[in-house]
FIPA-540685 format. One line per 10 residues: number of its first residue (from 1); their letters; for each residue y negated, z negated, x of N, C-alpha, C. Coordinates in steps of 0.1 Angstrom, whole numbers. Each point is the difference from the previous one (the first is absolute). Example, Ala and Ser with C-alpha at 12.3 -4.5 7.8 and 13.67 -1.06 7.14 Angstrom:
# FIPA-540685
1	as	57,-78,132,-12,0,-9,-12,0,9 | -11,7,-4,-11,0,9,-11,-8,-8
END
This chain:
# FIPA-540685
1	xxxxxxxxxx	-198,-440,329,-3,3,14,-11,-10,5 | 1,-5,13,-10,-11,5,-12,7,2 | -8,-4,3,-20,4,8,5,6,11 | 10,-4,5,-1,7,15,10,11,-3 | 12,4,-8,7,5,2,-15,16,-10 | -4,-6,-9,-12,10,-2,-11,9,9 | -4,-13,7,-7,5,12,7,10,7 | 10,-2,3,9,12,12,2,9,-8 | 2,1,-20,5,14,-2,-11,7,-1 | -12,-5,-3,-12,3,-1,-5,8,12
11	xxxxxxxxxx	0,-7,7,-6,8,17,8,7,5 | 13,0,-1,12,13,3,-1,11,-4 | -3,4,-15,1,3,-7,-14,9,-1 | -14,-2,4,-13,2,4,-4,8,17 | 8,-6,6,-1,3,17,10,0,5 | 0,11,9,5,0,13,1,-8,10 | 11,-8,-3,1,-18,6,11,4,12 | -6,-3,13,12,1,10,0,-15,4 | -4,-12,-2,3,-14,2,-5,-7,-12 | 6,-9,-5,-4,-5,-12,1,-18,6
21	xxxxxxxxxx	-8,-7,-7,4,-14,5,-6,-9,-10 | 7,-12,-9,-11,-5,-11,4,-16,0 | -8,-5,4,4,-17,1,-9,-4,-12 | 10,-6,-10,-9,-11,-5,-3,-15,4 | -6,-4,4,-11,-11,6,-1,-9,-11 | 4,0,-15,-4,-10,-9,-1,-16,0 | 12,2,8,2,-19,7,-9,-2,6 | -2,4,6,-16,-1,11,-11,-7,-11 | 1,4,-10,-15,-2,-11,5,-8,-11 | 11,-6,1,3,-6,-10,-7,-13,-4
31	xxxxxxxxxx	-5,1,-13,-16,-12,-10,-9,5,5 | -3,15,9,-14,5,-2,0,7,-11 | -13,5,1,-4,10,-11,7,11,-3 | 5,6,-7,5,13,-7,19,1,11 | 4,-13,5,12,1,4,9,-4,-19 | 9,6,-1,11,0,-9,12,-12,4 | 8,-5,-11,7,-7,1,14,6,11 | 1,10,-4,13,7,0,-6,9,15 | -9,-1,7,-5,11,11,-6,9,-3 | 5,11,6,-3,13,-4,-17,5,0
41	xxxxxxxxxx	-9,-6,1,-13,-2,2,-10,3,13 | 6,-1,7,-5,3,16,10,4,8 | -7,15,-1,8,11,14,-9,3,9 | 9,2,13,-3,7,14,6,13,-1 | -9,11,4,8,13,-4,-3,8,16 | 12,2,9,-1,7,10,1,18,-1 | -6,8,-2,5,17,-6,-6,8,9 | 11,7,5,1,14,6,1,12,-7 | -12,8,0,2,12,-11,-9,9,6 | 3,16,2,-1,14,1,-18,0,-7
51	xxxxxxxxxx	5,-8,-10,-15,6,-14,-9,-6,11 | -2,-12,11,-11,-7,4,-7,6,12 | 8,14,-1,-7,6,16,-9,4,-1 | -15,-3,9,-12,2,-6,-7,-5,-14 | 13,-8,0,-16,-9,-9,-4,-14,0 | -11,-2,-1,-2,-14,5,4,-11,-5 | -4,-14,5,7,-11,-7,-6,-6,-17 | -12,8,-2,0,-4,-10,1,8,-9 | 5,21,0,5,3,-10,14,-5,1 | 10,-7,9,12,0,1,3,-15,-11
61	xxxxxxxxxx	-9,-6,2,3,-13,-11,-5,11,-15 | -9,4,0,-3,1,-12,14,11,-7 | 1,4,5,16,12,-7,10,-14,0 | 2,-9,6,11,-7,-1,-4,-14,-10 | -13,4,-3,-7,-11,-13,3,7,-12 | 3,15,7,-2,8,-14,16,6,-6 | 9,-4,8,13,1,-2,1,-11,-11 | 2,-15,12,-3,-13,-9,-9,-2,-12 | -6,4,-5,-12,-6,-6,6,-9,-15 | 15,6,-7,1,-8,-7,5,-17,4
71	xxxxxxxxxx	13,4,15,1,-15,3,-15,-7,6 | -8,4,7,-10,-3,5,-11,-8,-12 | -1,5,-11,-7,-6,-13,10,-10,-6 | 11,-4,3,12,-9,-6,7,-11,10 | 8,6,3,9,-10,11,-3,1,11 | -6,7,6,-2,-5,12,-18,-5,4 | -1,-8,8,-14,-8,-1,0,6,16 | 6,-1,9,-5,6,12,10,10,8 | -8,7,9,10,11,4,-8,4,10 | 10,-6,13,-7,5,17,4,11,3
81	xxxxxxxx	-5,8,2,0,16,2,-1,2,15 | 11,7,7,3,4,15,5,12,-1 | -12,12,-3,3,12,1,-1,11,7 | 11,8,9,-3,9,10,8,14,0 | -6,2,5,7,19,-1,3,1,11 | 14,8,1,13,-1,10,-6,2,12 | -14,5,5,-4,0,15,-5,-16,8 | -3,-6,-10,-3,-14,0,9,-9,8
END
């Protein structure tokens, strides 16, 4: 299974996702620091979920650091986080 195809079963699988959206950006960084040969290293993550109503922007990263935390310590070196709850 790829980084990304993990990231989506991961957050699926965790929340109540009514828009999901995940670009990896790796080419963007490619011979910087913590880019990989093969990609897979730098995502944009657009997420619509139920769980974010009322809570702010920094428990909403932190539950989605805490889904990720194994790719987050491994394959992935960055992850832009664009997260809103469906009144947003």
């Amino acid at each position: 299974m790829s980084v990304a195809e993990t990231i989506e079963t991961k957050l699926r699988a965790a929340l109540n996702i009514s828009h999901l959206e995940l670009i990896d950006e790796s080419q963007k960084h490619a011979g910087h620091a913590g880019a990989r040969p093969g990609g897979e290293s730098h995502f944009r993550l657009l997420l619509v979920s139920s769980d974010f109503t009322g809570k702010n922007r920094v428990a909403r990263q932190r539950e989605i650091y805490r889904i990720l935390k194994d790719e987050m310590a491994g394959p992935i070196h960055a992850l832009s986080l664009d997260i809103r709850s469906p009144e947003e």
